[in-house]
N, CA and C atoms as an extended XYZ file, in Angstrom:
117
Properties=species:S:1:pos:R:3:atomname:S:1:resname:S:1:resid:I:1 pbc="F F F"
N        55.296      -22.916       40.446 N   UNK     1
C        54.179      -22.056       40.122 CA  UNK     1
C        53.271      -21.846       41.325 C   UNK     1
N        53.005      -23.146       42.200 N   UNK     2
C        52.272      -22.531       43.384 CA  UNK     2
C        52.736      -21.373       44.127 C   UNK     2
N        53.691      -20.778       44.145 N   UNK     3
C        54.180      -19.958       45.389 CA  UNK     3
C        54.006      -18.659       44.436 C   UNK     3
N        53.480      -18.246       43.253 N   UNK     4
C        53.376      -17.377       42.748 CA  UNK     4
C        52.923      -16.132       43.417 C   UNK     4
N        52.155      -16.367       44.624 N   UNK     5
C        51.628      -14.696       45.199 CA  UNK     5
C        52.973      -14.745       46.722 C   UNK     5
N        53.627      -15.394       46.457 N   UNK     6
C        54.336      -16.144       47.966 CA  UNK     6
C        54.988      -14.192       48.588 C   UNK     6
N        54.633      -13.872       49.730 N   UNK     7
C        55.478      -12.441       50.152 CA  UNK     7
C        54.121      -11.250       49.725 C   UNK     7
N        53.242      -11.549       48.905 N   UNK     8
C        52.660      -10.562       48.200 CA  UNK     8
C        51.062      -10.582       49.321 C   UNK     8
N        50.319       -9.706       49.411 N   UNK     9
C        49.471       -9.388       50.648 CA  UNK     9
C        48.317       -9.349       49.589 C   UNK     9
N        46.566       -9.721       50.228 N   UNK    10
C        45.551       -9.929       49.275 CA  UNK    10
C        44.595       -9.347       50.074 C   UNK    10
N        43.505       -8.756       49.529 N   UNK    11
C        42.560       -8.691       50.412 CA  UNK    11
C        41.332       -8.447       49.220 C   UNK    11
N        40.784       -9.434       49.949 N   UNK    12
C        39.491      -10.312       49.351 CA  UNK    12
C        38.290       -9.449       50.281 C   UNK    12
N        37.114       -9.153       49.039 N   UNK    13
C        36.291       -8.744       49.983 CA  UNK    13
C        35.080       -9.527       49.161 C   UNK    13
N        34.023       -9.648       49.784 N   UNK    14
C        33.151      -10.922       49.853 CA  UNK    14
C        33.489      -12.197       50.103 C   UNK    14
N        34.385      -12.101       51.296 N   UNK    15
C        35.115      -13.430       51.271 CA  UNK    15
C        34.534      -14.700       51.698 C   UNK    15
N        33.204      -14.419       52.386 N   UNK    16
C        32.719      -15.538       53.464 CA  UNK    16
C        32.398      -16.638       52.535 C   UNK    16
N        31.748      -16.162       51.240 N   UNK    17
C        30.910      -17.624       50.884 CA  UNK    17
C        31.318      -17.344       49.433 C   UNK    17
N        31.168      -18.276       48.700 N   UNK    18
C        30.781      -18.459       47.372 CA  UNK    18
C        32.201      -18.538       46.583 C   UNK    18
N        32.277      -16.934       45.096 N   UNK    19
C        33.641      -16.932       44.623 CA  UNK    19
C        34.800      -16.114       45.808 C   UNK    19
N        33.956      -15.608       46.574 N   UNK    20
C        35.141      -14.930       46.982 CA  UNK    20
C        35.969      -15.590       48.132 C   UNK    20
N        35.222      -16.885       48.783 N   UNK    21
C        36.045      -17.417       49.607 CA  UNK    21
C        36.626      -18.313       48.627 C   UNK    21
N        36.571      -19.206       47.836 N   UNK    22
C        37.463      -19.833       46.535 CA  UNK    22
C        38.433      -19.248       46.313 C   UNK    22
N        38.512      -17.909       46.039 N   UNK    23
C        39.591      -17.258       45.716 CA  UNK    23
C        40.531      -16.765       46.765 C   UNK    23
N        39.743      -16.208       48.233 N   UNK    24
C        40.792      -16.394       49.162 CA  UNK    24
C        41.217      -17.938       49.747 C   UNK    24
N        40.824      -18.688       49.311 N   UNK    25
C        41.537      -19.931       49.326 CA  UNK    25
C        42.868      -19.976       48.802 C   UNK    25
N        42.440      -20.067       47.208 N   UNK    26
C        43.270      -19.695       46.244 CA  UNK    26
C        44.303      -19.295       46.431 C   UNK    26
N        44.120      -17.909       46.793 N   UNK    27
C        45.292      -17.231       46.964 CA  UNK    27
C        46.629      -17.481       48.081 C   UNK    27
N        45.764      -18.210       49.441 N   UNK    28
C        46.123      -18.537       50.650 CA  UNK    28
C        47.039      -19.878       49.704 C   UNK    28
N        46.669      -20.768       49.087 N   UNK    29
C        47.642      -21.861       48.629 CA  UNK    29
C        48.566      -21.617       47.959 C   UNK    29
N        48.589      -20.307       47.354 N   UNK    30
C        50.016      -19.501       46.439 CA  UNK    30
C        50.789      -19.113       47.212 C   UNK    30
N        50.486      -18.777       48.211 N   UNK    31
C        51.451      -18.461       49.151 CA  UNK    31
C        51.043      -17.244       49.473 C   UNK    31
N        50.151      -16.195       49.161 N   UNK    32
C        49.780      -15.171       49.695 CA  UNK    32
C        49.351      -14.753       51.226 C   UNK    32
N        49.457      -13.728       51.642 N   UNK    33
C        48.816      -13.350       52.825 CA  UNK    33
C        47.862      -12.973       52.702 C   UNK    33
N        46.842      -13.183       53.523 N   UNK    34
C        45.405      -13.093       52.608 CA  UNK    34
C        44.250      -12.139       53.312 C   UNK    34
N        43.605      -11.447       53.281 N   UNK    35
C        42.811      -10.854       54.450 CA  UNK    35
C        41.527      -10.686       53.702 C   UNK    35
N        40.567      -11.333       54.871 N   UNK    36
C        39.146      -11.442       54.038 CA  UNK    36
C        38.399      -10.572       54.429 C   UNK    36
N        37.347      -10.016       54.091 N   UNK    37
C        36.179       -8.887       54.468 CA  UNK    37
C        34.574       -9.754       54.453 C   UNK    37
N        34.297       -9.619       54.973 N   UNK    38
C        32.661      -10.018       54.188 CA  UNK    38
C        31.873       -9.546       55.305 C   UNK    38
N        30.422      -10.171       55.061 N   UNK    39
C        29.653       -9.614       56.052 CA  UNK    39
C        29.047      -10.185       57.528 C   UNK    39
């Protein structure tokens, strides 16, 4: 189940702090490629 985003590309925007870096965490441990935005 971890590798669930594994190959699949993300992009997180509010990524620096709070939910949205949690979730590009998140996603980064599924195996996703992850690309963050914030300010």
């Amino acid at each position: 189940m971890s590798a669930i985003f594994e190959g699949k590309s993300v992009l997180v925007t509010g990524g620096g702090s709070g939910i949205g870096r949690a979730a590009a965490l998140a996603f980064a441990r599924r195996g996703a490629h992850v690309t963050v935005a914030g300010r």
